[in-house]
C-alpha positions in Angstrom: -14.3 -69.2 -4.1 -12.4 -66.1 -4.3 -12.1 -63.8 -1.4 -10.0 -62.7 1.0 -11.4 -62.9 4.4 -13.2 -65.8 6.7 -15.9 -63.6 7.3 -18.7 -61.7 5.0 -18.4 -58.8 7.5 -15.5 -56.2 6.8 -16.9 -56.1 3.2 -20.3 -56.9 2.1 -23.9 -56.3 3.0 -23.8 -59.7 4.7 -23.0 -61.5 7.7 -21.1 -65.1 9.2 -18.1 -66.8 8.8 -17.8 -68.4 4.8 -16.5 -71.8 6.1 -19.7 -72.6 7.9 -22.5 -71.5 5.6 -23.8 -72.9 2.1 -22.2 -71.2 -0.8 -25.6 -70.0 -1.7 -25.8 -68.0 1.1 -22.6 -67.0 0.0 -23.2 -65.8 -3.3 -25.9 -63.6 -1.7 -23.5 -61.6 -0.4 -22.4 -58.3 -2.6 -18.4 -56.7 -1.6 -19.5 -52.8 -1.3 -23.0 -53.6 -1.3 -22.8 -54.1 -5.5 -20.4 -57.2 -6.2 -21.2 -61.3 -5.4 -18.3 -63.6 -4.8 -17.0 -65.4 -7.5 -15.7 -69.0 -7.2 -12.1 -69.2 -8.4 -13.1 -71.2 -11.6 -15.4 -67.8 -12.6 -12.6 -65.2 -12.1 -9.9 -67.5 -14.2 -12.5 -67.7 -17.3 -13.9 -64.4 -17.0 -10.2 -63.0 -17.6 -8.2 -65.5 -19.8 -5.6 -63.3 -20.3 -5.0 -61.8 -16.7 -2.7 -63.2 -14.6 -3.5 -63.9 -11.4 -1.9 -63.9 -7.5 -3.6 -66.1 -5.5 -3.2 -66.8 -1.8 -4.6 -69.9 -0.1 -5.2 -68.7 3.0 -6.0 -71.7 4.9 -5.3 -75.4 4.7 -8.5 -76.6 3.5 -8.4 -74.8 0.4 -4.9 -76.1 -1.2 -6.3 -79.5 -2.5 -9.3 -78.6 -4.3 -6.7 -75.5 -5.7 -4.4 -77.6 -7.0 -7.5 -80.2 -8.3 -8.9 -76.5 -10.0 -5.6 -75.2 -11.4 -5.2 -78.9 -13.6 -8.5 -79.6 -14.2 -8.5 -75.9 -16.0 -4.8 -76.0 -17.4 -3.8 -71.9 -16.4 -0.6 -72.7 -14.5 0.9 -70.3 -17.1 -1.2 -67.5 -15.4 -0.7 -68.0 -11.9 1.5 -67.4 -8.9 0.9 -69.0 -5.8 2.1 -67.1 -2.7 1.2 -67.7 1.2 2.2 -66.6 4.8 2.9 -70.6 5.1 5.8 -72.3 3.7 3.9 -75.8 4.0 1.0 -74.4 1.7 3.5 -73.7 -0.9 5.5 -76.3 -0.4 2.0 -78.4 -1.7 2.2 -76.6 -5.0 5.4 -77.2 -5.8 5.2 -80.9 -4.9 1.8 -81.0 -7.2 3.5 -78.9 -10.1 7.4 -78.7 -9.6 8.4 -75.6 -11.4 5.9 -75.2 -13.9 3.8 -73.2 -11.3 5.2 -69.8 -10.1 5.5 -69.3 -6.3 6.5 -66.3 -4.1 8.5 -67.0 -0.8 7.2 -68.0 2.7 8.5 -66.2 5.5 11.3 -68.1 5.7 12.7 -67.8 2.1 12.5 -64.2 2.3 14.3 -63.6 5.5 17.3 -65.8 3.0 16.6 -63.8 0.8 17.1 -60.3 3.0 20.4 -62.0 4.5 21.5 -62.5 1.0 21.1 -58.9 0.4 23.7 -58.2 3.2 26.2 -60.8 1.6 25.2 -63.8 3.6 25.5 -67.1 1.9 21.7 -68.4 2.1 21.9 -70.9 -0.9 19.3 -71.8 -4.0 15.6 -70.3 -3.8 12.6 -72.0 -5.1 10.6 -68.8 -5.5 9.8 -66.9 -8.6 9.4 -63.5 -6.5 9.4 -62.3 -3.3 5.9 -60.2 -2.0 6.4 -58.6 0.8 5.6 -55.3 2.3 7.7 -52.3 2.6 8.6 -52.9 6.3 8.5 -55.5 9.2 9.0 -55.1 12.7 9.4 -51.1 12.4 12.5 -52.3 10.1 13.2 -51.5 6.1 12.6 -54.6 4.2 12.0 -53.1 0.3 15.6 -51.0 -0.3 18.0 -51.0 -2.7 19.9 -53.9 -1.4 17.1 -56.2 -1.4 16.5 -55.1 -5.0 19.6 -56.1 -6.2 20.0 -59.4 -4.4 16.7 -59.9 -5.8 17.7 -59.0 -9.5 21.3 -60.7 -9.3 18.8 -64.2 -9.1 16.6 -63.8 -11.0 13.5 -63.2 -8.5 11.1 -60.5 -8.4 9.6 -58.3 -5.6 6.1 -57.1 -5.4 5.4 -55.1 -2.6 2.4 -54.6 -0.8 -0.2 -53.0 0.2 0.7 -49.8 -1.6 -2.0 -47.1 -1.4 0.0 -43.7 -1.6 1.3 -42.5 -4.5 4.3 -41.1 -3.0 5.5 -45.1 -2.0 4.6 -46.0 -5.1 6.7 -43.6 -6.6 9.3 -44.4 -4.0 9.0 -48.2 -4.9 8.7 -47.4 -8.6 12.4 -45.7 -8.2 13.9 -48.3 -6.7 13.3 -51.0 -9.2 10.4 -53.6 -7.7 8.8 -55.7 -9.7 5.1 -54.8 -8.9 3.2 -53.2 -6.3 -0.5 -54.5 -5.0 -2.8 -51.9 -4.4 -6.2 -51.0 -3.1 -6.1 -47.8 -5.7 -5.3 -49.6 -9.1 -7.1 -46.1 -10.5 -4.4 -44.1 -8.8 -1.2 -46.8 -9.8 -2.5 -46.8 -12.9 -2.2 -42.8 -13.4 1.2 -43.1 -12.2 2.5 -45.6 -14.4 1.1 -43.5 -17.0 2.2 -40.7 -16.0 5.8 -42.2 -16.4 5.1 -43.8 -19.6 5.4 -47.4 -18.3 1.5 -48.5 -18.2 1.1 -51.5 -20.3 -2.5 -52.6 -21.2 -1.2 -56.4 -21.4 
């Protein structure tokens, strides 16, 4: 299944925590009172050309992932990014580096002493996403940009809603920016001539 959150609460018309109800009861459920929940398998066929970021957000849902992502053969599509460094360790170890992954927490607090000249060694990841801050601290600036760019890696930041940061962000060279207004990210990249439609 494809969703973000243990719980139909926050955003559909329905009630109860996913894990512990039939996926019938499930599919009931409509995000902003109009959309069901897809499984994973429906979202990677209904878009075969779209590439997709998806985040495992618990244990449980890694091996039947990795079962979906050969069974269906769209590793070329993909990027696998979590909060845990174990869950992506897992999709390396299934598919070495024939599956993109972004950096764990760890990797990317490497990566940010790299950007102030620290030796921090060989990354794994194919990006870094991350948000514009932690901890009341800068995380997204120029430096981590270029140490970013100098191997090979890319950042997406997130979760950019303001068209001012995305600007911002835009400026300073990232990779991609996730959004809850693709309507409004979509007008700016327009706007500066740098929407593509594939």
């Amino acid at each position: 299944m494809s969703f973000h959150d243990t719980v139909l609460d926050r955003v559909t018309d329905r009630q109860g925590e996913i894990a512990a109800l039939p996926f019938d009861e499930v599919r009931k459920a409509r995000v902003a009172g109009r959309e069901p929940i897809p499984l994973m398998a429906e979202v990677l066929d209904a878009w075969p050309d779209v590439r997709i970021n998806i985040d495992p957000k618990v244990d449980s849902a890694v091996e039947p992932l990795i079962a979906l992502l050969k069974d269906m053969n769209v590793l070329d599509r993909v990027c696998i990014g979590s909060f845990s460094a174990a869950r992506i360790k897992a999709f390396r170890d299934a598919f070495g580096d024939r599956v993109c992954t972004s950096m764990g927490p760890g990797e990317t607090a490497r990566l940010r002493a790299a950007a102030f000249g620290l030796p921090v060694g060989r990354f794994q990841a194919n990006c870094a996403q991350i948000p514009p801050e932690q901890y009341g601290l800068p995380l997204v600036d120029p430096r981590m940009v270029r140490a970013a760019n100098r191997r090979g890696i890319q950042i997406h930041v997130w979760t950019i809603d303001d068209r001012g940061e995305m600007e911002r962000l835009i400026d300073l060279g990232v990779h991609g920016l996730m959004t809850d207004r693709p309507s409004l990210l979509k007008q700016v990249l327009q706007e500066r001539g740098i929407w593509r439609k594939s």
